[in-house]
C-alpha positions in Angstrom: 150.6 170.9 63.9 147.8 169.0 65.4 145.1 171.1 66.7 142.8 170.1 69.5 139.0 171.7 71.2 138.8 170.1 74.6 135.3 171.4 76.3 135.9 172.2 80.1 139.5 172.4 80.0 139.7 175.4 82.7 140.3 173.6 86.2 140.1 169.7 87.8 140.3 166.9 84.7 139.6 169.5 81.8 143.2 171.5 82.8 144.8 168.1 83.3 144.2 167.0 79.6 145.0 170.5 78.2 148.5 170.7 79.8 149.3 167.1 78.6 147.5 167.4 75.3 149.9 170.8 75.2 153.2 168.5 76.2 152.4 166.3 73.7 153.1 169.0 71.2 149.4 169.8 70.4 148.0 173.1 69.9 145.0 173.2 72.0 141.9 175.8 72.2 139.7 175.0 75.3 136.4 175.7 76.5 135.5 177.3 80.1 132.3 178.3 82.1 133.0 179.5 86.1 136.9 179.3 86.1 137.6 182.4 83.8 140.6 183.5 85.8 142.4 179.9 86.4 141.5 179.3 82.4 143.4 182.5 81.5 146.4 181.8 83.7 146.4 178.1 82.2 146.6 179.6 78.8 149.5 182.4 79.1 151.6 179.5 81.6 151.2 177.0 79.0 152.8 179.1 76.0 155.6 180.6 77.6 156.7 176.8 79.0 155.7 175.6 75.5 157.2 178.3 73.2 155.5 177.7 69.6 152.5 176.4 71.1 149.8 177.8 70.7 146.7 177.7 73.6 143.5 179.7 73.4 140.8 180.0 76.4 136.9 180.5 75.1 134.2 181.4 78.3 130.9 179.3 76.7 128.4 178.2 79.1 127.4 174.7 77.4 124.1 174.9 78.5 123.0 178.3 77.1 121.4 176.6 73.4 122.0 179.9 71.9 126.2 180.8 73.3 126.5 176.9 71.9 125.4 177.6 68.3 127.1 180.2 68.1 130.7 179.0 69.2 129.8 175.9 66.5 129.1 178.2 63.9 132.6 179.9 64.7 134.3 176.6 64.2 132.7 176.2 61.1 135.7 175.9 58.7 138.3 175.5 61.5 140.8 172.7 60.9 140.7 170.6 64.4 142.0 167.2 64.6 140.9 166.5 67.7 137.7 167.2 70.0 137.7 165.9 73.7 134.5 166.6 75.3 135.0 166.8 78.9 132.7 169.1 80.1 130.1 167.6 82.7 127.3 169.0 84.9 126.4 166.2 87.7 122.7 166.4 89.0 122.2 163.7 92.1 118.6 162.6 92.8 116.4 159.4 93.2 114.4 159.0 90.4 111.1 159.0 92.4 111.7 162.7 93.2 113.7 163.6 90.0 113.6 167.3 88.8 113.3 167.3 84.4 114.6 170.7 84.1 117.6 169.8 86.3 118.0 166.4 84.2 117.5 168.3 81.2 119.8 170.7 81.8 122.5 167.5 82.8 121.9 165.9 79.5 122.4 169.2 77.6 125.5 169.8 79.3 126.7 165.8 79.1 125.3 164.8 75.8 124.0 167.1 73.4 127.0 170.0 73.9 128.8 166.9 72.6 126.7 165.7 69.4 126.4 169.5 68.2 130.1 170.3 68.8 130.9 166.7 67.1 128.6 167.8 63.8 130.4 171.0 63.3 134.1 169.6 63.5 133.6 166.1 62.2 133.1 167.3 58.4 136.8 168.9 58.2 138.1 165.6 60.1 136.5 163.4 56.9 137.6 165.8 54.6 141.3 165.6 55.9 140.4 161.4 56.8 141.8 162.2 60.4 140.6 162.7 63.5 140.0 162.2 66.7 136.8 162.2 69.2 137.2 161.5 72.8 134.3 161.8 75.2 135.1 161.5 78.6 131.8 159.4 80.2 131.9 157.8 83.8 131.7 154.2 85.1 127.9 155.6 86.5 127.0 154.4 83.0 128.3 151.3 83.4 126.8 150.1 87.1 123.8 150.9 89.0 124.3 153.7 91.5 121.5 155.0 93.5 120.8 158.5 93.2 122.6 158.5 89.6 119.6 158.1 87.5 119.4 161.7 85.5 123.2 162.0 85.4 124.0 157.9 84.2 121.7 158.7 81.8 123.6 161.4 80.1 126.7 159.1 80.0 124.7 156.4 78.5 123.5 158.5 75.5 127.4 159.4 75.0 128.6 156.2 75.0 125.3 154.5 72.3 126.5 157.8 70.1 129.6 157.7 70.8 129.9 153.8 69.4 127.1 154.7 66.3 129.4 157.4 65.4 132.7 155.5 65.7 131.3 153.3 63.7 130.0 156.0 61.1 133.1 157.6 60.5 136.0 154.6 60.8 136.4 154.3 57.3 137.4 157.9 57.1 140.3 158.0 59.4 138.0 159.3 62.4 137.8 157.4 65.7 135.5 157.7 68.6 136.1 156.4 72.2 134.7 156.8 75.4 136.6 157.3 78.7 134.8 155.9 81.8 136.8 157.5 84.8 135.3 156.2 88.6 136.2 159.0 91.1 138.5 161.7 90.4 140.3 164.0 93.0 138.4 167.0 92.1 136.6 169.5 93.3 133.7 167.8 91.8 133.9 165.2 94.8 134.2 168.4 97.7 130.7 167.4 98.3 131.8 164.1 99.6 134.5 164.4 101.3 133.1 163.2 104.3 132.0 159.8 102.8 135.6 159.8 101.0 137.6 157.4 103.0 134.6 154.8 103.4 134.5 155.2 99.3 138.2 154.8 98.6 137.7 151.0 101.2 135.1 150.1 98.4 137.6 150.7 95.2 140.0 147.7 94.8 143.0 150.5 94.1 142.1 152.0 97.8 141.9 155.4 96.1 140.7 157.7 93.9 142.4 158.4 90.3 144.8 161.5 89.4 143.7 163.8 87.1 146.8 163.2 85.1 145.8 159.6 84.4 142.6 160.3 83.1 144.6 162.8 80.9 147.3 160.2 80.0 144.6 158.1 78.4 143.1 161.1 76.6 146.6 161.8 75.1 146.9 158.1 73.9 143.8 158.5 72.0 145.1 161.6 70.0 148.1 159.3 69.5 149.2 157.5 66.0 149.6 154.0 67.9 145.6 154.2 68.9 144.4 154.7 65.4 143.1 151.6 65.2 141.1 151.9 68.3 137.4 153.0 67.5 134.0 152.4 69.4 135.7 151.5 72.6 134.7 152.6 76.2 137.8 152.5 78.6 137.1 152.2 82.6 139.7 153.8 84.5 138.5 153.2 87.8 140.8 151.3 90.2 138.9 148.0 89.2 135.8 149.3 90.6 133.2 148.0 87.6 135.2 144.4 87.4 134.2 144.4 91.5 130.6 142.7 92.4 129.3 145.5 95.4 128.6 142.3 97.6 131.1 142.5 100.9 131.4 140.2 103.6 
């Protein structure tokens, strides 16, 4: 049976992708910071409606160097096929008045969580010659948003390492794609609820994506049919990076 790390998998699009990973007939261990209580529920619901299955919460703060080495160093040796890295830390500011320790603790979180994680599963996934490596990025890499410097920036790195590695490892059996989501109905966007329904007017789709779909794709990347898909990045935004920000 397949086994799967997703980083962030205790509430919002990190549960999403956990329970379909688990339908999908994965086993899946998964990654939590805040929502200890919600990540333990998720586990023991998951394994009694998926008898066989087997789901395992870790509490690991992504930011804390120290808590990160060693979670790697316990993987070291662990047979994963797959690795989503979901986990995200937003940090809104105009670059004129950006904080570093507040971008630098966004880009630990965003990007380097991910290249550490990546280095201690990605020598079992050549050894086997399979695996899979999804990072879930955001379309603020892709478009100019103001406010988004120190957190676009974070999702750029992903997605230049993310393509370097894909290309690093395709001859092995190992792929590496990018997800791009736009808005998600999360709790991440509480803090803008009140600017939600001029937002949803300015995304072709009139609305803001389901969890579940950003988890769909995830589950299509862990798939046999995508194993020819490496080095991608994949909007799924309602059309909102295909849309010039002009309006009349």
């Amino acid at each position: 049976m397949t086994r799967i790390l997703v980083t962030g998998g205790g509430k919002g699009v990190g549960a999403a992708i956990v329970r379909a990973l688990v339908a999908a007939g994965h086993d899946v261990d998964f990654t939590y910071r805040s929502s200890g209580d919600a990540a333990t529920a998720l586990a023991a619901d998951l394994m009694a409606a998926h008898p066989g299955r087997k789901v395992a919460a870790h509490s690991l703060d992504l930011a804390d160097k120290a808590a990160l080495e060693a979670f790697c160093e316990s993987l070291e040796g662990e047979a994963f096929f797959g690795f989503v890295h979901n986990a995200g830390q937003p940090y809104d500011a105009l670059a004129a008045v950006m904080q570093q320790d507040k971008a630098e603790a966004a880009m630990q979180v965003n990007f380097w969580s991910l290249t550490r994680i990546a280095k201690s599963l990605m020598r079992g996934m050549i050894r086997a010659k399979a695996g899979r490596i999804v990072a879930i990025g955001s379309v603020a890499a892709l478009q100019g948003n103001p406010g988004n410097a120190a957190y676009a920036a974070s999702k750029g790195a992903l997605i230049s390492y993310c393509r370097t590695l894909a290309i690093e490892t395709a001859k092995r059996g190992v792929t590496v794609n990018v997800i791009a989501p736009g808005f998600i109905d999360t709790d991440m966007m509480a803090p803008y609820a009140a600017y939600r329904e001029n937002m949803e007017k300015q995304i072709p789709a009139g609305r803001f994506a389901k969890p579940e779909e950003i988890a769909g794709l995830a589950v299509f990347l862990m798939s046999e049919p995508a194993a020819y898909m490496t080095g991608t990045v994949l909007p799924i935004d309602g059309g909102l990076t295909s849309m010039i920000g002009v309006h009349r």
